[in-house]
DOMARKE-515483 format. One line per 10 residues: number of its first residue (from 1); their letters; for each residue x, y, z of C-alpha. Coordinates in Angstrom, 3 decimals, padded with zeros to 6 digits. Last residue first. Layout:
N
NUM	A	X,Y,Z  ...
***
This chain:
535
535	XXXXXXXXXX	-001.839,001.702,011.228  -001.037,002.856,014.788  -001.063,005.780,016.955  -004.739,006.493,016.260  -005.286,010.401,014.622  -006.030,013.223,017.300  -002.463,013.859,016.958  -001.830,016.311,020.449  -000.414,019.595,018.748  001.827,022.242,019.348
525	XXXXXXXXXX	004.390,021.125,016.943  005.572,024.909,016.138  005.810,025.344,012.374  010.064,027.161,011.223  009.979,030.517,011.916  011.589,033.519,009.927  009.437,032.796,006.951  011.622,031.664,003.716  011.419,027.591,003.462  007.623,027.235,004.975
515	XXXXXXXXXX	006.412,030.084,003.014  007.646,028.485,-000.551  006.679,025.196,000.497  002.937,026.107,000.604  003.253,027.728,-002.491  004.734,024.709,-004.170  002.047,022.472,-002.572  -000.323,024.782,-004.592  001.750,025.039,-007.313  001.184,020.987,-007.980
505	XXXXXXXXXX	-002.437,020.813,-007.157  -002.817,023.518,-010.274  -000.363,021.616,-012.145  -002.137,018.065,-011.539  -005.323,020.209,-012.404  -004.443,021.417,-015.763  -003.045,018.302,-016.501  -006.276,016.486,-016.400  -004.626,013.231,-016.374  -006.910,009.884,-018.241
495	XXXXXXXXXX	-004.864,009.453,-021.752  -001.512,009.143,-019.055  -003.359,005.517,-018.116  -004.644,004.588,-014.673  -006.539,001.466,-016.511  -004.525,-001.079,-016.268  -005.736,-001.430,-012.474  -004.427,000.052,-009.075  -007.059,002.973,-008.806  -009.096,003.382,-012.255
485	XXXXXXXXXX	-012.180,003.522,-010.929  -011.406,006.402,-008.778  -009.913,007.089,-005.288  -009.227,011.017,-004.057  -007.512,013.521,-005.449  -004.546,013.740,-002.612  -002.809,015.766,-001.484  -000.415,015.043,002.503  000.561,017.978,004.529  003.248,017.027,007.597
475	XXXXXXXXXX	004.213,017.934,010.784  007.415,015.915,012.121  007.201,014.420,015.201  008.736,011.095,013.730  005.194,008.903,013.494  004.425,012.164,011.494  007.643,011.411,008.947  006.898,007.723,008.481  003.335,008.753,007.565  004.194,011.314,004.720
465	XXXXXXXXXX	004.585,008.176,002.770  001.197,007.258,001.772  -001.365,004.720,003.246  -001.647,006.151,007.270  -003.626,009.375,006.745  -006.215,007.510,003.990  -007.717,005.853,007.052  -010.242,004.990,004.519  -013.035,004.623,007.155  -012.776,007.980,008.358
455	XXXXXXXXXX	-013.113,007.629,012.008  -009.737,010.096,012.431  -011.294,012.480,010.062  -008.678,013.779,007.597  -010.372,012.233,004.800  -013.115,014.402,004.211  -010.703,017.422,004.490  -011.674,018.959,001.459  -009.622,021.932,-000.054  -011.503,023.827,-002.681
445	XXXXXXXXXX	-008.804,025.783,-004.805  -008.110,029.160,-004.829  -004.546,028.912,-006.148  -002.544,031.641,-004.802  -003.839,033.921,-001.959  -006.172,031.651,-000.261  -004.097,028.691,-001.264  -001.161,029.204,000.488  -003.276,031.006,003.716  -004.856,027.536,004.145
435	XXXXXXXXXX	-001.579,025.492,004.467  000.434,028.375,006.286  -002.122,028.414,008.548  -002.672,024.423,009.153  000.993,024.730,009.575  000.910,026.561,012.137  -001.451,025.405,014.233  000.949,022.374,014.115  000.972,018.318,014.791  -002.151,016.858,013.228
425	XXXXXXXXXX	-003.294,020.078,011.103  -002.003,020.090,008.082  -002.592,015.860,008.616  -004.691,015.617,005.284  -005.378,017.919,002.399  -008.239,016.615,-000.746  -007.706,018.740,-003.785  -010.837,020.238,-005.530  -010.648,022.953,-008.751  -011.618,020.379,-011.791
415	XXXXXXXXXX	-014.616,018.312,-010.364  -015.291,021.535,-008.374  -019.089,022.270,-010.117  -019.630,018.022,-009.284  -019.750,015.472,-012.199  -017.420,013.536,-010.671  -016.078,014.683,-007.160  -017.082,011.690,-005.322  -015.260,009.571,-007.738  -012.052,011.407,-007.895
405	XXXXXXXXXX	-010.456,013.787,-010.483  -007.657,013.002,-011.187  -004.221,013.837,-011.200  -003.009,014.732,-007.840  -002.482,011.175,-006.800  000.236,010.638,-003.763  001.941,014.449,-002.977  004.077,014.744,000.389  004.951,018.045,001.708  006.842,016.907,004.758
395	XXXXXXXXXX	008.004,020.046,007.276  010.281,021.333,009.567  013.467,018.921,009.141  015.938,019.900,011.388  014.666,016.929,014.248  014.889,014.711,010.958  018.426,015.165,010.794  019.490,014.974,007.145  020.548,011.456,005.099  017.923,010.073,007.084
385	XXXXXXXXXX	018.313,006.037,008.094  015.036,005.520,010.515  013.019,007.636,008.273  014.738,007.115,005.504  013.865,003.534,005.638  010.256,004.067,006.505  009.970,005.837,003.814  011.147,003.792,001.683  009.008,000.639,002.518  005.507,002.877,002.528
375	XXXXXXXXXX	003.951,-000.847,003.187  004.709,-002.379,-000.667  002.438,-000.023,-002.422  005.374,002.724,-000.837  008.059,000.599,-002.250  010.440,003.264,-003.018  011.214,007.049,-002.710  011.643,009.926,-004.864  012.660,012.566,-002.322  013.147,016.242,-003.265
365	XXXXXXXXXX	015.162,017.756,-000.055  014.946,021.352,000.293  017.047,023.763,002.150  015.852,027.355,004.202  016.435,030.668,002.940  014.815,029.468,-000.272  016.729,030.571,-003.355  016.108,033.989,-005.337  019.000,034.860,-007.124  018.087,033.670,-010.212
355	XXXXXXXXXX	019.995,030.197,-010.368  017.918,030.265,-006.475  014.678,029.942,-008.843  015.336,028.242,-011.486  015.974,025.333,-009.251  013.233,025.774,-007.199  010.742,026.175,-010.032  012.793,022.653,-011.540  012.745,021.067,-008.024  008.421,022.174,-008.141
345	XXXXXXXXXX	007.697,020.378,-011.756  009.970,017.615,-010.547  007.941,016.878,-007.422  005.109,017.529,-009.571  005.736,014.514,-011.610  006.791,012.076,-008.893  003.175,012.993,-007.825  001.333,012.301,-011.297  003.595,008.917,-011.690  002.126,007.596,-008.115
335	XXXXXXXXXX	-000.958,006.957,-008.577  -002.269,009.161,-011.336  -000.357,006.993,-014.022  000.265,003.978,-012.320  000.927,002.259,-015.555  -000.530,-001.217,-014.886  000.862,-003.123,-017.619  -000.436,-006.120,-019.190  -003.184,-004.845,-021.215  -004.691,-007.791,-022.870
325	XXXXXXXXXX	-006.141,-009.265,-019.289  -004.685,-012.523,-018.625  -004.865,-011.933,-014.426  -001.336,-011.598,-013.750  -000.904,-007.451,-014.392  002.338,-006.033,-014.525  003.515,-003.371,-011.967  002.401,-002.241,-008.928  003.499,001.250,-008.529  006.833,002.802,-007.363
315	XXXXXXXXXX	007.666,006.682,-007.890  006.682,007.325,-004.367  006.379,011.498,-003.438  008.112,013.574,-001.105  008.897,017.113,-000.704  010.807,017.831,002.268  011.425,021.197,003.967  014.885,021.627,005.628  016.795,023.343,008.265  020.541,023.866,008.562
305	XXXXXXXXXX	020.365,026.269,005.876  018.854,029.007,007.491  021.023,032.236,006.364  020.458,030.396,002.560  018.981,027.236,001.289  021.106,024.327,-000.178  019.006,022.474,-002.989  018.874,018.338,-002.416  017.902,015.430,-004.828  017.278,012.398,-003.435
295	XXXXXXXXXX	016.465,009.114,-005.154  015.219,006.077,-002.811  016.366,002.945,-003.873  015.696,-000.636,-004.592  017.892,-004.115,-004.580  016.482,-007.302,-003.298  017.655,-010.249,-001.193  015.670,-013.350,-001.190  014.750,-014.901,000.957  012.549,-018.186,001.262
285	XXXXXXXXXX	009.871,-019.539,003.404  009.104,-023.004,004.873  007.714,-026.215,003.277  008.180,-030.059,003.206  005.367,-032.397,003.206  005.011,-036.262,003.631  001.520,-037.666,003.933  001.217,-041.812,004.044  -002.869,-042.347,004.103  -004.659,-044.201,007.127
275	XXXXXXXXXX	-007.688,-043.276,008.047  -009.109,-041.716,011.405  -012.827,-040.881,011.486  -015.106,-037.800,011.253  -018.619,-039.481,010.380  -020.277,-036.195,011.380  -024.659,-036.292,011.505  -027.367,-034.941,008.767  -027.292,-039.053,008.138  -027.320,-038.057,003.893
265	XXXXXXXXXX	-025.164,-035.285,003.572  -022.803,-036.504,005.948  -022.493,-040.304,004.286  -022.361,-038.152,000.676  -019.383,-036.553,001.898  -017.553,-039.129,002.760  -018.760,-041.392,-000.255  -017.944,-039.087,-002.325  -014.285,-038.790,-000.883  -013.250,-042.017,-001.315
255	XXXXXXXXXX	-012.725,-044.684,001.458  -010.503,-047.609,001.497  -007.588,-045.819,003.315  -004.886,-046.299,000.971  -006.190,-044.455,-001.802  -007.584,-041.736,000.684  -004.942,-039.067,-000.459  -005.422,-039.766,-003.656  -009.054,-039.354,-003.561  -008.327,-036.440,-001.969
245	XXXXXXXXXX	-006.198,-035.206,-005.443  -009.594,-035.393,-007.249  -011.793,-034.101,-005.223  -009.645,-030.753,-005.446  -006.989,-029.448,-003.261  -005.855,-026.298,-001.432  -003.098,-027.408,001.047  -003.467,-024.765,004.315  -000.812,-024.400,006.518  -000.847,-024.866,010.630
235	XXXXXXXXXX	-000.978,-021.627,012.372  002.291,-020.020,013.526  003.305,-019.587,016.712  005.909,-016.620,016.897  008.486,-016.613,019.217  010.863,-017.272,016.132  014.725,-018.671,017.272  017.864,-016.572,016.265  016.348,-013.476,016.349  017.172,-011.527,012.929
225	XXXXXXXXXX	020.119,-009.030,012.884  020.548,-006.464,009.963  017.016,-006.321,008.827  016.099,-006.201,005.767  013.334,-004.184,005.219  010.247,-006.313,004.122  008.739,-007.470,000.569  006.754,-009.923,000.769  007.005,-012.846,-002.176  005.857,-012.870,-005.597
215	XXXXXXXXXX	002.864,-014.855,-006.680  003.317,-017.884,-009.255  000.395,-017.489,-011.851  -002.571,-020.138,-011.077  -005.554,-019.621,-013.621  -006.503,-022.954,-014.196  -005.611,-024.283,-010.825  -008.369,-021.416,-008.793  -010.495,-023.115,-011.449  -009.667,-026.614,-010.313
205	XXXXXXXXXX	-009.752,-025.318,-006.430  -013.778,-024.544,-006.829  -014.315,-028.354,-006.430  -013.142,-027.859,-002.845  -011.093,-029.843,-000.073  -008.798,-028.643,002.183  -006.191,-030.443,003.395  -005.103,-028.583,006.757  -001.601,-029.476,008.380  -000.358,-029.414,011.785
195	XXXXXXXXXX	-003.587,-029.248,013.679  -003.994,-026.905,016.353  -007.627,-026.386,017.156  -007.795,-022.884,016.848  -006.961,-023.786,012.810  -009.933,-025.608,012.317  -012.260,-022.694,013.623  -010.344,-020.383,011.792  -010.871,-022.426,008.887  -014.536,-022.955,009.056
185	XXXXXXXXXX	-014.925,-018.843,009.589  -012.531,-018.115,006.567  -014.907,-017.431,003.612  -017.984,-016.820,005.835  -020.784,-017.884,003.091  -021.078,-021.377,004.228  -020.051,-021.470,008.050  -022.588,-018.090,008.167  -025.926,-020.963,007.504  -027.022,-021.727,004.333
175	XXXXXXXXXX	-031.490,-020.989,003.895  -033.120,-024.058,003.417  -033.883,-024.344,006.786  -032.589,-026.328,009.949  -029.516,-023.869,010.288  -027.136,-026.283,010.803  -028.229,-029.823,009.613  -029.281,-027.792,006.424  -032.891,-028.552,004.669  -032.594,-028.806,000.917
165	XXXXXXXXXX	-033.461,-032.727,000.466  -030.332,-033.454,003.242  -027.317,-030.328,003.219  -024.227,-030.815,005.533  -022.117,-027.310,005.205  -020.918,-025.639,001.751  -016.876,-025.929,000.483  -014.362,-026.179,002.406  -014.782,-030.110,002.941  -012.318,-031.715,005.298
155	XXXXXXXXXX	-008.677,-033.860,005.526  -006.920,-033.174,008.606  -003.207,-033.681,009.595  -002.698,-034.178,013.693  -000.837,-031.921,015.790  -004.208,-031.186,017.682  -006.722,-032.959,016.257  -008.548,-034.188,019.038  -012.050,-035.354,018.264  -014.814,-035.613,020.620
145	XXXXXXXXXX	-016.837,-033.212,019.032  -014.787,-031.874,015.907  -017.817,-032.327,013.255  -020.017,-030.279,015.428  -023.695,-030.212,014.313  -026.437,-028.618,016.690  -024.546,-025.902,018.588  -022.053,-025.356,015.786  -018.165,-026.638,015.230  -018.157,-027.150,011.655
135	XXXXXXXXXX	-015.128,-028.874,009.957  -017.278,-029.992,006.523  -015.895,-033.423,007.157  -013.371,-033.968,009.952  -011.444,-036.771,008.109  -008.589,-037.263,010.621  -005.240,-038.124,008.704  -003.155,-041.607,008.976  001.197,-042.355,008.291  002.115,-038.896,008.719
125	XXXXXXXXXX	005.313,-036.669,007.539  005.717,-033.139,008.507  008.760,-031.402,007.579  008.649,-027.496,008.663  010.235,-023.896,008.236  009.796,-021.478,010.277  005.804,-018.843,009.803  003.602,-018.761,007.365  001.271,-021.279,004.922  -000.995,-020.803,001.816
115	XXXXXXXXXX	-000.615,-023.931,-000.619  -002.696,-024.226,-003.810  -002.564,-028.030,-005.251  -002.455,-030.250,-008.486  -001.145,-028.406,-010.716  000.070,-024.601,-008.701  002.446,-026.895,-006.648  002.730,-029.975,-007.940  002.301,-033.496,-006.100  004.688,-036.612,-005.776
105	XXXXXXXXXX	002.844,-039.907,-005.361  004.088,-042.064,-003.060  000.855,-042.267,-000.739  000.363,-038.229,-001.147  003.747,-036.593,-001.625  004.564,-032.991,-001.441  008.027,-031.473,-001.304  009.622,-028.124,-001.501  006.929,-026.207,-000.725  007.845,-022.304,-000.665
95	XXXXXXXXXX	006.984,-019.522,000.769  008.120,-016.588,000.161  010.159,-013.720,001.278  011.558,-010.888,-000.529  013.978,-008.725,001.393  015.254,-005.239,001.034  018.043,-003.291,001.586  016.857,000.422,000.520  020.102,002.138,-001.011  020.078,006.180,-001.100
85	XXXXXXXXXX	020.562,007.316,-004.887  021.635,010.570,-005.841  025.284,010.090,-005.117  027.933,012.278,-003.706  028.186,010.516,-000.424  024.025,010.530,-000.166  023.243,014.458,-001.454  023.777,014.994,-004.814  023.178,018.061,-005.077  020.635,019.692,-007.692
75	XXXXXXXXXX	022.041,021.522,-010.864  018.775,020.853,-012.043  019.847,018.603,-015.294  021.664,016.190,-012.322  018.159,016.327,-010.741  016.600,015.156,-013.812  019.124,012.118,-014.503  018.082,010.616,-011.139  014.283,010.881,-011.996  015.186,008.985,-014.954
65	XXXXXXXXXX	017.569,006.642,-013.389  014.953,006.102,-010.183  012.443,004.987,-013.218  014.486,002.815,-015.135  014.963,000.727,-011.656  011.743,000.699,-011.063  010.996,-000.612,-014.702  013.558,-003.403,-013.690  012.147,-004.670,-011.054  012.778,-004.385,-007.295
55	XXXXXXXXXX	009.366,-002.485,-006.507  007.255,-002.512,-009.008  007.598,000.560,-011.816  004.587,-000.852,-014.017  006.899,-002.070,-016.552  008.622,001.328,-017.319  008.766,000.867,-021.112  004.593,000.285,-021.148  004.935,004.614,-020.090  003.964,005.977,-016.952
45	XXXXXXXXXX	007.209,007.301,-016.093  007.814,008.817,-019.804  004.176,010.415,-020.868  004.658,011.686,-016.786  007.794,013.477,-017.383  006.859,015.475,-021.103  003.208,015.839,-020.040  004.778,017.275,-016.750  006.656,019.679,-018.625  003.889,020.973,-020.936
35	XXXXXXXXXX	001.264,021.337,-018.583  002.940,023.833,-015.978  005.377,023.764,-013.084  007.927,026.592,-014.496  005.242,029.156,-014.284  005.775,028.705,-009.907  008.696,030.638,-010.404  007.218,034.030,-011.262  004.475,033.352,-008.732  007.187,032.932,-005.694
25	XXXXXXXXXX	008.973,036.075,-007.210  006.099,037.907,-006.812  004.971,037.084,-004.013  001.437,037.675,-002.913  -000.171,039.856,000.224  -002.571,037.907,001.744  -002.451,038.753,004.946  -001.156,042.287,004.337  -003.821,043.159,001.750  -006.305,041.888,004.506
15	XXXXXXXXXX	-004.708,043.925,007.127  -004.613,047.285,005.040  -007.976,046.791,003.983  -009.809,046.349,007.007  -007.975,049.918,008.123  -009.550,051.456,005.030  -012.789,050.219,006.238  -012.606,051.378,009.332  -011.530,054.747,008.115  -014.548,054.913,006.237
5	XXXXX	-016.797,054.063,008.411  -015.257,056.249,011.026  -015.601,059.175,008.706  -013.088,061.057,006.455  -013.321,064.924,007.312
***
């Protein structure tokens, strides 16, 4: 006769054979997202050729052809009216000064001045400025006391505080005071005051000159109908100058900015004062309309069809460098070329897959999408403008960085086994089961959910695309490896993957797709999001 134990541990069996039970056609697939085919995609997207892959350039435009041209190899549909590319209207908008004269003399942009300024265009022209000196406003020195400069232009010092043999008039020691070694706290203070134009003055500008490079707008969604009049108020511009160009400024005042400064410096008191200099300034942004897409590819699924999973990752990076470094090109290897990679990796296992007979009951969308280092742009576009109803879409698998390993994980006994999950568990049980049981019976892996923590200070949940689709109600899983010393410089090179473990990362999310597209059930949202509602 077999004894209880026995038969208790037969029946213990049974269920944990049955709960873990593998697929064999899922595993047979899953070979097709190995090293060799993702050395052959990622050694392409990440190479000098591809520019970086910024948003509205041509290297991201090489890029969505590429990934383009792999789908049509897949057999995969073409989903947007027959094409594989979904257009993201964009605009770039900068800001621009058009004119800058100082007592008839014209001044240059990037040569003889740094602007930073927001908000509707604006002329300002002045015949006299208000020297407020360092533009402190403390208990025991206050350069604005008495002095209204609202709507005025002001000249001051943004650099240091009032210093006389070593002792400052502010924190009556030797030691600088916050007004010094805040970088904006003298400017905020300025700007609260409402002045329509800030000349700052710094001898630190004529490096900041030396190494100028012309930056490239903000990139927003265009929008199809803008408010005809801005509510906003925007804070008066700042005009970066050195003591040079002041001394222009005060030509016609009889003062010269040593002399200002030194009369502070010296009395421990403000000598702000009202001098006469002829300012005239024009400046307001520009627009620019630019060109990007998102590139779907889409497999049909079987009896449940109607439904789909997503896999998403951002083929965009940052493109070339502007500080004079010899390498010019920040490939964007690991972030995103190693995700874009196993996207492919797991539309060619799904590919081969239903050519075999064995297809995913439900339909997958692969989507390649834009301008996520520009504010998860794409997304957000096909999340207000989806090609399939995003109340049928069950899950987002989205994959930023699975090619590294990261710095808390160097040198560790998981350093090549690790993969960092967030939001599995934000909107579904479900999904947090499907998640875990994936890798329990398929790829082993340590999962870390350090940065699923709503008081993690990363707030890694809301920087990749899978964010768009959780704002929507839709549950997502978001891998990650994790930040390194390589993130968003020159450095994230090809010569850096472990291709073993973008692979391994790869088939896991595979895994996890390949339950979510064939169980009978699509992932209840039975979940509060414990996350904030807002980036």
């Amino acid at each position: 006769m077999i004894s209880k134990k026995t038969i208790w541990a037969l029946f213990l069996l049974c269920v944990s054979t049955q709960a873990f039970a593998q697929d064999p056609n899922a595993q047979k697939f899953a070979e097709e997202i190995n090293v060799k085919k993702a050395k052959k995609h990622l050694t392409i997207l990440a190479s000098d050729k591809f520019e970086g892959r910024e948003t509205g350039k041509a290297g991201a435009e090489k890029a969505a052809k590429y990934i383009a041209k792999e789908f049509k190899k897949l057999k995969l549909t073409a989903p947007v009216n027959g094409s594989y590319f979904q257009d993201v209207p964009l605009v770039e908008t900068s800001f621009d000064v058009t004119s800058f004269t100082a007592n008839g003399k014209s001044l240059s942009m990037g040569k003889e001045f740094l602007f930073s300024g927001s908000g509707d265009a604006k002329s300002i022209d002045a015949s006299e400025i208000v020297f407020i000196g360092y533009g402190i406003g403390a208990e025991n020195y206050d350069d604005l006391k008495n002095t209204d400069i609202a709507g005025k232009v002001v000249l001051l010092i943004n650099k240091g505080e009032p210093m006389s043999n070593g002792v400052s008039a502010i924190s009556k020691s030797s030691k600088a005071s916050d007004w010094s070694t805040s970088r904006f706290k003298r400017l905020q203070y300025v700007m609260s005051k409402s002045p329509s134009l800030i000349l700052a003055v710094s001898p630190d500008v004529s490096a900041a000159l030396q190494s100028y490079s012309p930056r490239s707008g903000r990139l927003t969604i265009k929008k199809e109908t803008k408010a005809a009049v801005s509510n906003r108020t925007a804070s008066a511009a700042v005009v970066s100058i050195t003591p040079d160009v002041a001394n222009q400024i005060l030509k016609n005042s009889g003062k010269n900015y040593e002399d200002l400064k030194s009369a502070i410096d010296n009395s421990g008191t403000p000598q702000s004062q009202v001098l006469k200099s002829q300012i005239s300034m024009n400046y307001g942004p520009v627009n620019k309309d630019v060109r990007s897409v998102n590139v779907l590819g889409y497999l049909e699924g079987s009896d449940l069809k109607d439904e789909l999973v997503v896999y998403s990752a951002h083929y965009d990076h940052i493109g070339l460098t502007t500080d004079g470094g010899a390498d010019k090109v920040n490939n964007g290897a690991d972030d995103d070329g190693s995700g874009t990679t196993g996207v492919l990796s797991i539309a060619r296992a799904y590919a081969k897959a239903k050519k075999a007979g064995h297809g995913p009951r439900r339909s997958v969308l692969f989507l390649m999408v834009t301008g996520e280092e520009k504010g998860l742009l794409g997304s957000e576009y096909y999340a207000s403008n989806p090609v399939f109803p995003m109340a049928n879409t069950v899950t987002n698998l989205n994959i930023d960085m699975i090619g590294r390993t990261g710095e808390l994980y160097k040198g560790t006994a998981d350093s090549a086994n690790y993969c960092y999950l967030i939001g599995s568990d934000k909107l579904s049980t479900d999904l947090h089961k499907i998640s875990e049981n994936a890798n329990a019976v398929y790829t082993k892996m340590k999962i870390d959910y350090k940065y699923n923590d709503p008081n993690d200070p990363e707030r890694i949940y809301y920087r990749s695309d899978h964010y768009n689709f959780a704002k929507n109600g839709v549950p997502i899983v978001f891998y990650f490896n994790g930040v390194h010393e390589d993130y968003h410089k020159p450095g994230d090179e090809v010569s850096k993957i472990n291709f073993d473990l973008l692979t391994k990362r790869a088939q896991l999310v595979y895994y996890t797709g390949w339950d979510l597209l064939n169980r009978d059930k699509r992932p209840v949202v039975d979940v509060k999001n414990d996350m904030p509602a807002t980036r």
